[in-house]
mmCIF file as Biopython writes it, N, C-alpha, C and O atoms, coordinates in Angstrom:
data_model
#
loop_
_atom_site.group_PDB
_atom_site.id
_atom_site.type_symbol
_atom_site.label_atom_id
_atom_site.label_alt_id
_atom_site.label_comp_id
_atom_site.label_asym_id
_atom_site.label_entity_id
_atom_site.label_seq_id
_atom_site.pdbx_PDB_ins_code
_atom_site.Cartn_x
_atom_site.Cartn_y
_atom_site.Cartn_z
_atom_site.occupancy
_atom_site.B_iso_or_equiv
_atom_site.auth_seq_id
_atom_site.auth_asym_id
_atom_site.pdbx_PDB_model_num
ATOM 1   N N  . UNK A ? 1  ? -29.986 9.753  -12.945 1.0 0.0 1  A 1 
ATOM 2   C CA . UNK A ? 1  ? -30.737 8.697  -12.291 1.0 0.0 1  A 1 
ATOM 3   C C  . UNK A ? 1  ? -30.381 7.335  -12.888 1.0 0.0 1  A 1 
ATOM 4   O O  . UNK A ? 1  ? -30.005 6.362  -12.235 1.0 0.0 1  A 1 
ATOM 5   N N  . UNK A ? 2  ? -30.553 7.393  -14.261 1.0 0.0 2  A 1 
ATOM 6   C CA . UNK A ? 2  ? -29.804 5.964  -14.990 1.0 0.0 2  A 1 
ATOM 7   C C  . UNK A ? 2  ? -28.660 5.243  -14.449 1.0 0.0 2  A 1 
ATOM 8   O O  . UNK A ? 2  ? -28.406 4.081  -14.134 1.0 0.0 2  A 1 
ATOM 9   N N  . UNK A ? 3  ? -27.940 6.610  -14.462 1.0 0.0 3  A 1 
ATOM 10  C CA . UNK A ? 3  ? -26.561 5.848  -14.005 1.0 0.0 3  A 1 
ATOM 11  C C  . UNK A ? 3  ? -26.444 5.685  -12.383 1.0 0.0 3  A 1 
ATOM 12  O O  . UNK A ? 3  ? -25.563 4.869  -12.112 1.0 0.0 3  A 1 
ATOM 13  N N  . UNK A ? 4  ? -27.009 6.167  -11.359 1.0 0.0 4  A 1 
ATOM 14  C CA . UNK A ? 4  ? -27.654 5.830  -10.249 1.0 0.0 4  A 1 
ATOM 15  C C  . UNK A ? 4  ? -27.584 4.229  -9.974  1.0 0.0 4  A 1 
ATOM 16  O O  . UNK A ? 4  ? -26.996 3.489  -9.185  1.0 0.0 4  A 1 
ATOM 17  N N  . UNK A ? 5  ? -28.589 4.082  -11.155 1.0 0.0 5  A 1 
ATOM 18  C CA . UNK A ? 5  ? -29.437 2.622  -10.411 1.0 0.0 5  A 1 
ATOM 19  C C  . UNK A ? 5  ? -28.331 1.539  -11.652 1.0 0.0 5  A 1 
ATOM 20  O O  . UNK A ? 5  ? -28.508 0.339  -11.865 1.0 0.0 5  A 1 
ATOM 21  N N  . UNK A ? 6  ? -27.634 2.105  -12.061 1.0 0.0 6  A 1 
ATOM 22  C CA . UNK A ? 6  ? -26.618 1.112  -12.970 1.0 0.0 6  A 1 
ATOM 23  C C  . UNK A ? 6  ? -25.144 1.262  -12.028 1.0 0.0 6  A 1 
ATOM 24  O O  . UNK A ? 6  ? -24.110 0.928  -12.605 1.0 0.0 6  A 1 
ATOM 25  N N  . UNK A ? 7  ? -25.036 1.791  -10.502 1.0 0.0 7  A 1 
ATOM 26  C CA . UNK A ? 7  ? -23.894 1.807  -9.438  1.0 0.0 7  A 1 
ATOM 27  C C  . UNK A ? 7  ? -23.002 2.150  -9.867  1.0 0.0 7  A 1 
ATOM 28  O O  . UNK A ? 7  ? -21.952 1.514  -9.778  1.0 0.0 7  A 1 
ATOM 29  N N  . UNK A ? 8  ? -23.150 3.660  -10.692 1.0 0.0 8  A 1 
ATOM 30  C CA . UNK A ? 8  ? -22.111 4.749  -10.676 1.0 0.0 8  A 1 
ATOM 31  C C  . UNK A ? 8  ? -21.998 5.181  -9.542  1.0 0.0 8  A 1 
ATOM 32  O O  . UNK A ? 8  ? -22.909 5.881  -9.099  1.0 0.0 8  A 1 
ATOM 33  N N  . UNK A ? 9  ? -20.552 4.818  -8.534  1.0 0.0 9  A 1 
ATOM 34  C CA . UNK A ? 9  ? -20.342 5.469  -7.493  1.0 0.0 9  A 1 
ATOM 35  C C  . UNK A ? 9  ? -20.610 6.880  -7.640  1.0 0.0 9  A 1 
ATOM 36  O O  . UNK A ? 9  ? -21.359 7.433  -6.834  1.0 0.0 9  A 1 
ATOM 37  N N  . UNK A ? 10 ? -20.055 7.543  -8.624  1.0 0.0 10 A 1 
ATOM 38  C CA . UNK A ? 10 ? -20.688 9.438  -8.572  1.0 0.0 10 A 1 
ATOM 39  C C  . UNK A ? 10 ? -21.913 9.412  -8.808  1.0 0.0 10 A 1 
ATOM 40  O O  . UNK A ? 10 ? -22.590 9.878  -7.892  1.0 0.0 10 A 1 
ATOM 41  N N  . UNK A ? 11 ? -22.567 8.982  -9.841  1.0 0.0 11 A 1 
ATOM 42  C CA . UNK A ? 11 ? -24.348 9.368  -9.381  1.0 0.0 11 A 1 
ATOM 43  C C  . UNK A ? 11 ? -24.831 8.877  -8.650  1.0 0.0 11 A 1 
ATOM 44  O O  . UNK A ? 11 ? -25.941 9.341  -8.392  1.0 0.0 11 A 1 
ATOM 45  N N  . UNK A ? 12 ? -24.493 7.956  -8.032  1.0 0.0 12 A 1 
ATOM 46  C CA . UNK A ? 12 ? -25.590 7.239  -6.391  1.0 0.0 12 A 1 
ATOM 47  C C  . UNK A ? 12 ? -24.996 8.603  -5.105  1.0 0.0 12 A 1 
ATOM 48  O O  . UNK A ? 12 ? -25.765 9.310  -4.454  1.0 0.0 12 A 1 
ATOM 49  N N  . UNK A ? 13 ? -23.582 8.644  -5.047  1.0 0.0 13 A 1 
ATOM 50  C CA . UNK A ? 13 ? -23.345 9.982  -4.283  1.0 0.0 13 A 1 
ATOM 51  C C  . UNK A ? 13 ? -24.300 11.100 -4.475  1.0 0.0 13 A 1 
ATOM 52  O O  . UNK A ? 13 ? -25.009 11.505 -3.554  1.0 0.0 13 A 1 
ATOM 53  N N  . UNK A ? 14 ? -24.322 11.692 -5.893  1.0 0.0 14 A 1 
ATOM 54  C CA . UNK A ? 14 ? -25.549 12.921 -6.691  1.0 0.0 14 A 1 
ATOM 55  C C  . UNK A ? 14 ? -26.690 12.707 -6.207  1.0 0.0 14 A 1 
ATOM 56  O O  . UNK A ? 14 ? -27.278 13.594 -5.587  1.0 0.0 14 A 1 
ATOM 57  N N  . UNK A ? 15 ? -27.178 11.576 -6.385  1.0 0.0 15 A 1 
ATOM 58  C CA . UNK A ? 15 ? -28.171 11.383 -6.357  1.0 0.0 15 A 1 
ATOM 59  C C  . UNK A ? 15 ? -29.028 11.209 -4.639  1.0 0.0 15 A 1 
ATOM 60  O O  . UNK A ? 15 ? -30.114 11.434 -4.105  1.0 0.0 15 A 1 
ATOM 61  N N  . UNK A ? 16 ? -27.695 10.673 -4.331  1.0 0.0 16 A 1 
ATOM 62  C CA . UNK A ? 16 ? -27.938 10.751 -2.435  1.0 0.0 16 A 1 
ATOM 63  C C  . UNK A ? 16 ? -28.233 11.821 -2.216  1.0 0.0 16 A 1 
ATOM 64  O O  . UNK A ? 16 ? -29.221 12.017 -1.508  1.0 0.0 16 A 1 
ATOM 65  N N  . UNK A ? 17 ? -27.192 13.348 -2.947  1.0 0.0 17 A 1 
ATOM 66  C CA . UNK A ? 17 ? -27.133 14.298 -1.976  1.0 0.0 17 A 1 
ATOM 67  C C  . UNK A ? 17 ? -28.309 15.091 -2.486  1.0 0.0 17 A 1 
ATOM 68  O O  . UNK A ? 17 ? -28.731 16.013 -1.788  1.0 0.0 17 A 1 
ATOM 69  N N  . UNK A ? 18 ? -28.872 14.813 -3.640  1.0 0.0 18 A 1 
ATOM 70  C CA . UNK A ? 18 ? -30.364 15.746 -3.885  1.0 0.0 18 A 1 
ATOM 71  C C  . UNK A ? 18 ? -31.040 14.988 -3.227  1.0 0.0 18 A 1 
ATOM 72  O O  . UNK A ? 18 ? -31.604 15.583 -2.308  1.0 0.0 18 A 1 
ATOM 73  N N  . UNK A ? 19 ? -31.283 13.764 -3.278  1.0 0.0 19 A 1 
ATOM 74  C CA . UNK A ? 19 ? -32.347 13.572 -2.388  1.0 0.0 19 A 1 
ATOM 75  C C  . UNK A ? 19 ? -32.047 14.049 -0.595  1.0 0.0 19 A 1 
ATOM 76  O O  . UNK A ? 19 ? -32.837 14.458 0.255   1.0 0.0 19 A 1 
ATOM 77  N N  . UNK A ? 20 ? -30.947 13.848 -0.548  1.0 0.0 20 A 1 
ATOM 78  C CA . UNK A ? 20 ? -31.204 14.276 0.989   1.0 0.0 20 A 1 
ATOM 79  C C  . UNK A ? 20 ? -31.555 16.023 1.597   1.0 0.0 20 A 1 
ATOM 80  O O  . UNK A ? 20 ? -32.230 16.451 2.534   1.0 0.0 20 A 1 
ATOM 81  N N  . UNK A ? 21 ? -30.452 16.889 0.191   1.0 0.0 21 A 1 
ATOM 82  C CA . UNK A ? 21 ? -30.640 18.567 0.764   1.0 0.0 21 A 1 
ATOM 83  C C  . UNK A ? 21 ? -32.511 18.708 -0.162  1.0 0.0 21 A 1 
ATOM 84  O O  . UNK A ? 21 ? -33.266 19.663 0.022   1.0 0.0 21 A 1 
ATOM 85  N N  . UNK A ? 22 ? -32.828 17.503 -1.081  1.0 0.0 22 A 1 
ATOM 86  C CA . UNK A ? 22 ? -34.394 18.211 -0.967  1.0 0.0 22 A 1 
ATOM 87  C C  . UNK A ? 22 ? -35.379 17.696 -0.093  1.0 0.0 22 A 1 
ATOM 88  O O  . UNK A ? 22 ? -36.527 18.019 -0.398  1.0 0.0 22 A 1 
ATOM 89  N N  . UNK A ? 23 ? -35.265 17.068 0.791   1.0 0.0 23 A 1 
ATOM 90  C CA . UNK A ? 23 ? -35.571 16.719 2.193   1.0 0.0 23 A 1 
ATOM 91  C C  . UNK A ? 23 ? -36.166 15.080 2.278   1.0 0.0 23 A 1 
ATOM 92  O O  . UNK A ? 23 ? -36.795 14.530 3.182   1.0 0.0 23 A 1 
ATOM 93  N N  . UNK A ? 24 ? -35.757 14.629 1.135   1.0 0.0 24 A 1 
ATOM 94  C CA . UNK A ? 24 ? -36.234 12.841 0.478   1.0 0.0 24 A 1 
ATOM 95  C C  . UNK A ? 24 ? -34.904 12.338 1.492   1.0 0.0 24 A 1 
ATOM 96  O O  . UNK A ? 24 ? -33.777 11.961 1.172   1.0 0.0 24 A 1 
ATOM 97  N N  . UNK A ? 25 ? -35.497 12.490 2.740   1.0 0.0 25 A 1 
ATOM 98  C CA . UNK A ? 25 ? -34.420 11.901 3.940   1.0 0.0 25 A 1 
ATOM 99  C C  . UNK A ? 25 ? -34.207 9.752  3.473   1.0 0.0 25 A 1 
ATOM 100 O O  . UNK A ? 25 ? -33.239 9.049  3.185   1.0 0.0 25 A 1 
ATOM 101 N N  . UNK A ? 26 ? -35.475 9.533  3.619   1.0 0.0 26 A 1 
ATOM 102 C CA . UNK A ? 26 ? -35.615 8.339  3.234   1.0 0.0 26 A 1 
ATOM 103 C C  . UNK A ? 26 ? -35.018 7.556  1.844   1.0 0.0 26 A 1 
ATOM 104 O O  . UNK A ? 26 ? -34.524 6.429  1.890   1.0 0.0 26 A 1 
ATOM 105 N N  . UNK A ? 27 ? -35.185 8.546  0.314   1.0 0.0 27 A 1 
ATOM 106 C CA . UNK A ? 27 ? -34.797 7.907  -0.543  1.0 0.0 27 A 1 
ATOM 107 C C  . UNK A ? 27 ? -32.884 7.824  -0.054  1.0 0.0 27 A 1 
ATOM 108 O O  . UNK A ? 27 ? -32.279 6.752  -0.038  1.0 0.0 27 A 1 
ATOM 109 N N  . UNK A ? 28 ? -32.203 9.221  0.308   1.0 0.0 28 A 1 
ATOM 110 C CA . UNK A ? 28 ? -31.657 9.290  0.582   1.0 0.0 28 A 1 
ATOM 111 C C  . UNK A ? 28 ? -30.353 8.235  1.230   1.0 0.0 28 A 1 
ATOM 112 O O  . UNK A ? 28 ? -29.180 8.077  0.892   1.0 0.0 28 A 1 
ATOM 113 N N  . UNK A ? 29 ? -31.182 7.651  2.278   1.0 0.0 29 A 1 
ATOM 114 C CA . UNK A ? 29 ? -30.582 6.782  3.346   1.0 0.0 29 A 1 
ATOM 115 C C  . UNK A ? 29 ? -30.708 5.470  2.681   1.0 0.0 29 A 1 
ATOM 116 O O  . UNK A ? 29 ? -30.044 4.615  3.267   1.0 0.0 29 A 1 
ATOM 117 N N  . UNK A ? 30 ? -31.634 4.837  1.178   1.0 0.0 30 A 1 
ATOM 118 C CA . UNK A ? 30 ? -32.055 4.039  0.276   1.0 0.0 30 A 1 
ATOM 119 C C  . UNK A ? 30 ? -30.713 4.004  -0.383  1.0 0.0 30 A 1 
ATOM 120 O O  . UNK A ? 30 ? -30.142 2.925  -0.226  1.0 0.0 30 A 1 
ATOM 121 N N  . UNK A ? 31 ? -30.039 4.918  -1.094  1.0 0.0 31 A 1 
ATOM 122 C CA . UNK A ? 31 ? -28.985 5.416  -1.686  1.0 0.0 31 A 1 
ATOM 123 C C  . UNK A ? 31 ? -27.667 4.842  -0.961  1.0 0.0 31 A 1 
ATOM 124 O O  . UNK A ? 31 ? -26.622 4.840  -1.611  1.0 0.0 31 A 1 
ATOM 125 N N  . UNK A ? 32 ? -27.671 4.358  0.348   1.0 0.0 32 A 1 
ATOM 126 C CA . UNK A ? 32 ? -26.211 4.015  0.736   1.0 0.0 32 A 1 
ATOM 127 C C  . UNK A ? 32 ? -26.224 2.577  1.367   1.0 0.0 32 A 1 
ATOM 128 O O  . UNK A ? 32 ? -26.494 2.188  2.504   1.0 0.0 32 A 1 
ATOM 129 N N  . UNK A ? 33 ? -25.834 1.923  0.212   1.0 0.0 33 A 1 
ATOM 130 C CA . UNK A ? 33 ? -25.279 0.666  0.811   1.0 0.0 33 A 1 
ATOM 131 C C  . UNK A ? 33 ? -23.961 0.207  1.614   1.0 0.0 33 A 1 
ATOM 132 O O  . UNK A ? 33 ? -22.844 -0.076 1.180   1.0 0.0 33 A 1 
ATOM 133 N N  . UNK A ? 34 ? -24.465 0.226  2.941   1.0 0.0 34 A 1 
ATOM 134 C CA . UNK A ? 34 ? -23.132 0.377  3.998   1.0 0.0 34 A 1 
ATOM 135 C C  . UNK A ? 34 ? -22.000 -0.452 3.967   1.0 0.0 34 A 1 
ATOM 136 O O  . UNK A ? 34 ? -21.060 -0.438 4.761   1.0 0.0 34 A 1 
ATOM 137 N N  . UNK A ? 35 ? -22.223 -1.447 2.620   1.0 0.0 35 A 1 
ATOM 138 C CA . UNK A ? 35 ? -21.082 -2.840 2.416   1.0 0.0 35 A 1 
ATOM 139 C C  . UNK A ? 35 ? -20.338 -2.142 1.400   1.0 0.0 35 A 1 
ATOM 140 O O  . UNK A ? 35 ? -19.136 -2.128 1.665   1.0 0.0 35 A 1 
ATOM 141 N N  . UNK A ? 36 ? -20.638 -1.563 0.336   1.0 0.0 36 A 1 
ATOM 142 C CA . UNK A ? 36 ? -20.142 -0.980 -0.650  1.0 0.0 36 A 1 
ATOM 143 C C  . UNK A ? 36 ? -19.407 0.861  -0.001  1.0 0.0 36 A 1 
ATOM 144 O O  . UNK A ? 36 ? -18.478 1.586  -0.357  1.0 0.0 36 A 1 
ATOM 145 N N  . UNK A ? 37 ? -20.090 0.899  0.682   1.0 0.0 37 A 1 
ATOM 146 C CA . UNK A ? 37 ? -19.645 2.617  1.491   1.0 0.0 37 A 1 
ATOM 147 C C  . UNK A ? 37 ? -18.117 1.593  2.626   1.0 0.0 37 A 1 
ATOM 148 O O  . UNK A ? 37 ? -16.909 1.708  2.421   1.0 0.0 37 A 1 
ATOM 149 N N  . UNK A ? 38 ? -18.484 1.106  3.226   1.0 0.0 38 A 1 
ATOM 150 C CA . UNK A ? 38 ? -17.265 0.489  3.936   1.0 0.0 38 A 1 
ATOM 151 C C  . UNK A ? 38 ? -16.293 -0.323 3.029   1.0 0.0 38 A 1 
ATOM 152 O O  . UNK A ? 38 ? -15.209 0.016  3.503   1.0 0.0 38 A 1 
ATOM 153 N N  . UNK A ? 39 ? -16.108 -0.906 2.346   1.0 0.0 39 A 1 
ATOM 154 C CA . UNK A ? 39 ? -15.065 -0.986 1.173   1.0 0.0 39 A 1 
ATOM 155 C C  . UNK A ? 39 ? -14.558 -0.052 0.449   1.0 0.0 39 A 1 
ATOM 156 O O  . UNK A ? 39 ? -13.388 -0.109 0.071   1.0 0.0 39 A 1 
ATOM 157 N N  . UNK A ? 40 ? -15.391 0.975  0.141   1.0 0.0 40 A 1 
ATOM 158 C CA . UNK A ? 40 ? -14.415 1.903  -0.994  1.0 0.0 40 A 1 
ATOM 159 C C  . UNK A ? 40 ? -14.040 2.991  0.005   1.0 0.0 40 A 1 
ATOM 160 O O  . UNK A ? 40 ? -13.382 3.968  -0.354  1.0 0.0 40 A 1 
ATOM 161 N N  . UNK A ? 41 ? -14.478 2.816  1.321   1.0 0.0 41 A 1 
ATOM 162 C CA . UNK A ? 41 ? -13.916 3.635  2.164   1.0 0.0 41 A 1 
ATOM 163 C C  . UNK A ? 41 ? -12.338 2.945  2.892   1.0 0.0 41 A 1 
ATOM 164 O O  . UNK A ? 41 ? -11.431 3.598  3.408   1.0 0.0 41 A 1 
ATOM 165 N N  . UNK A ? 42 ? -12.420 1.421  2.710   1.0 0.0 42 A 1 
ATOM 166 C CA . UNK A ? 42 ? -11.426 1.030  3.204   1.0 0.0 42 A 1 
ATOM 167 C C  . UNK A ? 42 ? -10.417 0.802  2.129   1.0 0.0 42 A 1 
ATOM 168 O O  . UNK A ? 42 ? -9.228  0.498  2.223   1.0 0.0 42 A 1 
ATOM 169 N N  . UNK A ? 43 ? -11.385 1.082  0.786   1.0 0.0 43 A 1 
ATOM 170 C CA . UNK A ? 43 ? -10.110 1.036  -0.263  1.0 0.0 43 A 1 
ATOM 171 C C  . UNK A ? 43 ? -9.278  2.172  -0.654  1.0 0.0 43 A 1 
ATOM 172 O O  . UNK A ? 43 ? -8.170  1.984  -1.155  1.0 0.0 43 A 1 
ATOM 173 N N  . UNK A ? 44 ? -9.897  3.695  -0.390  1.0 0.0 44 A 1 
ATOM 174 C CA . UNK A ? 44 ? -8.948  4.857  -0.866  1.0 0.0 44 A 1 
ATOM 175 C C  . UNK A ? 44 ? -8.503  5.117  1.075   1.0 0.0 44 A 1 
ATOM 176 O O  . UNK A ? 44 ? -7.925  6.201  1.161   1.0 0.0 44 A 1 
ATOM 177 N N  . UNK A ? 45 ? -8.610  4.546  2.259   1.0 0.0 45 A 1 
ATOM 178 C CA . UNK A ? 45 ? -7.682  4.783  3.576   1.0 0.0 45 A 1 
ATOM 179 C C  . UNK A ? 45 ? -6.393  3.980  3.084   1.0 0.0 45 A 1 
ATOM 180 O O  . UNK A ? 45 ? -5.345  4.625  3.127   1.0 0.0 45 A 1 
ATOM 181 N N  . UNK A ? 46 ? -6.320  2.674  2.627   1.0 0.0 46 A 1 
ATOM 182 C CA . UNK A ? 46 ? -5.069  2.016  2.158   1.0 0.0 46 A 1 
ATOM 183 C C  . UNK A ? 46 ? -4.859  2.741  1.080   1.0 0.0 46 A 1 
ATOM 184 O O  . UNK A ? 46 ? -3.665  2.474  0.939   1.0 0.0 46 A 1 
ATOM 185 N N  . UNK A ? 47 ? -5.101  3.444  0.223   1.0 0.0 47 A 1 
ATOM 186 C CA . UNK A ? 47 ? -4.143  4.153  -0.736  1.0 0.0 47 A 1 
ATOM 187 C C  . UNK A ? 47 ? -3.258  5.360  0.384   1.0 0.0 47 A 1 
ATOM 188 O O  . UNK A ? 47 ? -2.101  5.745  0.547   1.0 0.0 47 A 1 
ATOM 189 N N  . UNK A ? 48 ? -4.640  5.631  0.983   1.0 0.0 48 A 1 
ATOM 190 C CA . UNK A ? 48 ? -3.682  7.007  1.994   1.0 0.0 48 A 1 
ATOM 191 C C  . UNK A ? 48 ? -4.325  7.778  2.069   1.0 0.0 48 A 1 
ATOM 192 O O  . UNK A ? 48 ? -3.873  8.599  2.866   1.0 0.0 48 A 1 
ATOM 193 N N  . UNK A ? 49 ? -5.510  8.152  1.554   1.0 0.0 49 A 1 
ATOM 194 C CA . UNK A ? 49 ? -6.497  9.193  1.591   1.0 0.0 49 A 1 
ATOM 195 C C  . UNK A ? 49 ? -7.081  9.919  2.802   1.0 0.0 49 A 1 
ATOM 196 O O  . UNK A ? 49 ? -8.229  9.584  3.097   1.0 0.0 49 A 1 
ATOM 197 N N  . UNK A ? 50 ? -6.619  10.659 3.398   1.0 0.0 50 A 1 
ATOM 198 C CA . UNK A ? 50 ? -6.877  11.253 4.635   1.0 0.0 50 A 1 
ATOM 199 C C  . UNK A ? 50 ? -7.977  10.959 5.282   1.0 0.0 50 A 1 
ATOM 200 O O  . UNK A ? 50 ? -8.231  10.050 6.071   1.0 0.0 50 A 1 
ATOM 201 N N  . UNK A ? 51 ? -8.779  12.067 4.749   1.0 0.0 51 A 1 
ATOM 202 C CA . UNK A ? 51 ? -10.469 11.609 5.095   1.0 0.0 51 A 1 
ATOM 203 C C  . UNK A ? 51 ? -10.733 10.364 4.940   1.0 0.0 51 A 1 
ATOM 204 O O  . UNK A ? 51 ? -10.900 9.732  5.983   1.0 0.0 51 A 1 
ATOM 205 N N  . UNK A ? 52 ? -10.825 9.802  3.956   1.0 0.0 52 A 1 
ATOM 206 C CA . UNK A ? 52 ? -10.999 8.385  4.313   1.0 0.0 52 A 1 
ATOM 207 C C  . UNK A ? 52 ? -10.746 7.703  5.493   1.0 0.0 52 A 1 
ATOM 208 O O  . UNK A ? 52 ? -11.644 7.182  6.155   1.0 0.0 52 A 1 
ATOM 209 N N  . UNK A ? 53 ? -9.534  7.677  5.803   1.0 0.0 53 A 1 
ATOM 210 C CA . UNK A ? 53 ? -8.740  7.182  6.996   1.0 0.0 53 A 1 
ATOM 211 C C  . UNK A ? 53 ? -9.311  7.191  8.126   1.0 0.0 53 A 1 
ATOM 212 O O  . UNK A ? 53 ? -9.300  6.398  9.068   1.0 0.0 53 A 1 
ATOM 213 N N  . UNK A ? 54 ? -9.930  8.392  7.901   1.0 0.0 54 A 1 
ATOM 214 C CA . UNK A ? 54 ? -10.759 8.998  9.434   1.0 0.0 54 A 1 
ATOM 215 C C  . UNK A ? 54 ? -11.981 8.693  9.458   1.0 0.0 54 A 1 
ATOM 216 O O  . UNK A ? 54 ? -12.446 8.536  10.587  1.0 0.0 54 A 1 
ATOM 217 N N  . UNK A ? 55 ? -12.953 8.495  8.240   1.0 0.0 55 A 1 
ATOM 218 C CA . UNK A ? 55 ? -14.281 8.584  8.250   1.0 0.0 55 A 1 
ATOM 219 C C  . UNK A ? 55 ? -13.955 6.820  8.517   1.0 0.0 55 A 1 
ATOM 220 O O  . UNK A ? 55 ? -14.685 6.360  9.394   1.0 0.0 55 A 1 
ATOM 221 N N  . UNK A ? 56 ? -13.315 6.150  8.105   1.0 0.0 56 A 1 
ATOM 222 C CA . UNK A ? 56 ? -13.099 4.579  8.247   1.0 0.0 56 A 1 
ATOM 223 C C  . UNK A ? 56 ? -13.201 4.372  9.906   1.0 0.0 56 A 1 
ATOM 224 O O  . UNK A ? 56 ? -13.888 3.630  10.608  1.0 0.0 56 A 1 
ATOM 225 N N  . UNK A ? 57 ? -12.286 5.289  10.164  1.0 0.0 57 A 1 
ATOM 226 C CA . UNK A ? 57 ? -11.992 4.808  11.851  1.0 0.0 57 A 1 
ATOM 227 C C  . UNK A ? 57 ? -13.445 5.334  12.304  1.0 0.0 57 A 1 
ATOM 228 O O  . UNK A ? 57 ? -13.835 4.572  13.189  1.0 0.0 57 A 1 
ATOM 229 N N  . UNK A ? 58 ? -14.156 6.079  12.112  1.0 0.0 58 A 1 
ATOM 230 C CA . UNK A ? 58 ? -15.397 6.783  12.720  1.0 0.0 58 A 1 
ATOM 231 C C  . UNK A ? 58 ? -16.362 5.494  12.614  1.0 0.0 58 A 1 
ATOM 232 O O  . UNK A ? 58 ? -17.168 5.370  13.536  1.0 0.0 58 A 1 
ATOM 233 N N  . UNK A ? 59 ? -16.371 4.454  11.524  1.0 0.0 59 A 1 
ATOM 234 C CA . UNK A ? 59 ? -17.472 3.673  10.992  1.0 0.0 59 A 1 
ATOM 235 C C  . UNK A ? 59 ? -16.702 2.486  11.952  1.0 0.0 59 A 1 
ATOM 236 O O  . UNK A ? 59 ? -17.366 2.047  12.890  1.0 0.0 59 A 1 
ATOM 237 N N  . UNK A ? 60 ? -15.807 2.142  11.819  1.0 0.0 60 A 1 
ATOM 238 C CA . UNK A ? 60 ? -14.921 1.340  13.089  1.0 0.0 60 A 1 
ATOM 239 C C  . UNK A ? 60 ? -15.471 1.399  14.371  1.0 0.0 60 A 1 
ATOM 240 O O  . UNK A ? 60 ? -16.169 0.564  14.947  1.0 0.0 60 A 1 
ATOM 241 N N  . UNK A ? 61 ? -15.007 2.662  14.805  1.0 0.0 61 A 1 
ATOM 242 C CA . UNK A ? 61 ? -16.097 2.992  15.945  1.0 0.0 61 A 1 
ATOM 243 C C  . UNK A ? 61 ? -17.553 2.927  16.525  1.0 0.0 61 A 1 
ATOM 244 O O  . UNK A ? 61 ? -17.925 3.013  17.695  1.0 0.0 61 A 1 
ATOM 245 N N  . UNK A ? 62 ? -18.041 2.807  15.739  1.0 0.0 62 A 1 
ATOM 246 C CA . UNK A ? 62 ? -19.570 2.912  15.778  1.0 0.0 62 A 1 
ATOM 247 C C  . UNK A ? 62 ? -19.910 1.190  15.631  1.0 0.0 62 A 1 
ATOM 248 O O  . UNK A ? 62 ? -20.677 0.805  16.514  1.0 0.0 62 A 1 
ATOM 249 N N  . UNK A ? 63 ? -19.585 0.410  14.930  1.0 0.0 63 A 1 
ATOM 250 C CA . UNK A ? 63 ? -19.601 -0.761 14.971  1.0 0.0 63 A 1 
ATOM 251 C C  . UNK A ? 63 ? -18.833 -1.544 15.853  1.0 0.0 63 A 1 
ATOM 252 O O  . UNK A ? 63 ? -18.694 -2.718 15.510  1.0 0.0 63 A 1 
ATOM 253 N N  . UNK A ? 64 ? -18.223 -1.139 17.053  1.0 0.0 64 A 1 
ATOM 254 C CA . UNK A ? 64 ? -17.778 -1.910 18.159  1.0 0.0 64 A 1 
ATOM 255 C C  . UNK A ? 64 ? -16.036 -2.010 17.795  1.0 0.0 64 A 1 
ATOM 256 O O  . UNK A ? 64 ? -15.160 -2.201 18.639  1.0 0.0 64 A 1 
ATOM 257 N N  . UNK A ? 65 ? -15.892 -1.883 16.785  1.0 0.0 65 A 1 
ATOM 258 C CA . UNK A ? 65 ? -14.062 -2.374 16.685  1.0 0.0 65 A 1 
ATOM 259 C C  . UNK A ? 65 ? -13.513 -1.030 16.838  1.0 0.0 65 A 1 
ATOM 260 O O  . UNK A ? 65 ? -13.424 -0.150 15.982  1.0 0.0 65 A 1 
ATOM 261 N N  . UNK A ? 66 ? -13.095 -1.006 18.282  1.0 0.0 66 A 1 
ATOM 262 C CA . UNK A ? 66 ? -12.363 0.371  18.592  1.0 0.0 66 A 1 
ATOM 263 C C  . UNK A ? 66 ? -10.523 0.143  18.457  1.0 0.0 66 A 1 
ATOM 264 O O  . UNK A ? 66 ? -9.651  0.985  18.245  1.0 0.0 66 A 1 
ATOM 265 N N  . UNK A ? 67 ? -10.426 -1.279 18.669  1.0 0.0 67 A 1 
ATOM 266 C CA . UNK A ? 67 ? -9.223  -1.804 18.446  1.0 0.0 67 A 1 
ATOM 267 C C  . UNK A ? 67 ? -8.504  -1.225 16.659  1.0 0.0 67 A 1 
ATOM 268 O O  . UNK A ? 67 ? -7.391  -0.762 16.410  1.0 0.0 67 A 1 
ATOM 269 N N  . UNK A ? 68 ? -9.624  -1.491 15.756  1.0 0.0 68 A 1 
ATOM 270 C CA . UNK A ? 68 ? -9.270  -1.060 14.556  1.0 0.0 68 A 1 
ATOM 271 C C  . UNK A ? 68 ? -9.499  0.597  13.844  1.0 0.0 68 A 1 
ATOM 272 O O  . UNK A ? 68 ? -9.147  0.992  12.732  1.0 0.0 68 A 1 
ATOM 273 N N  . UNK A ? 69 ? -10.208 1.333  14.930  1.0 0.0 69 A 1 
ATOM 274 C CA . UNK A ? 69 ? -10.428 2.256  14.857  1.0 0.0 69 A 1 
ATOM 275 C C  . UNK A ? 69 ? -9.391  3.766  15.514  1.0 0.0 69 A 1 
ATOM 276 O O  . UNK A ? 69 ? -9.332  4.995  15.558  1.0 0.0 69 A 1 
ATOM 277 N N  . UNK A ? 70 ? -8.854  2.731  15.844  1.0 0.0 70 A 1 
ATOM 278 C CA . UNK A ? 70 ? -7.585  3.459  16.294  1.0 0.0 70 A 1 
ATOM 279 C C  . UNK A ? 70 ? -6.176  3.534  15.548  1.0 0.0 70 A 1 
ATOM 280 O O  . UNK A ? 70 ? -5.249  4.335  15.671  1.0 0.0 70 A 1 
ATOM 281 N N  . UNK A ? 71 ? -6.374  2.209  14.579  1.0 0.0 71 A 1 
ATOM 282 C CA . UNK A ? 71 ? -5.505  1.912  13.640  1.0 0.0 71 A 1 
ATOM 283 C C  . UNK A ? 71 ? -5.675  3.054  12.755  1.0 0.0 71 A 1 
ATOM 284 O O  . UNK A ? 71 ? -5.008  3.140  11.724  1.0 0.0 71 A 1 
#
């Protein structure tokens, strides 16, 4: 939890995913800051990271830029 709220990308992930599979839907969804989730998602698609690549274009999508989501 310490390292949570001190923005250890791995314990805010940990910490997302207990709260969400123990049904703390809310702290859960508290846990993801969508500016910091869309950067380090757009930072390991430019290394090359597969999933990334894809979950990027999915968040592309959903926010209207289908032009870049296709990229």
């Amino acid at each position: 939890m310490k390292r949570g709220k001190a923005n250890d990308p791995d314990a805010m992930r940990g910490v997302g995913f207990l709260s969400y599979h123990g049904g703390d839907y809310d702290s859960a969804r508290d846990e993801a800051d969508i500016v910091k989730v869309y950067n380090h998602l757009k930072e390991a698609a430019i290394a090359g990271h597969p999933i990334a690549r894809h979950n990027l274009g999915v968040v592309e999508l959903e926010i209207g830029r289908e032009d870049r989501a296709v990229k």
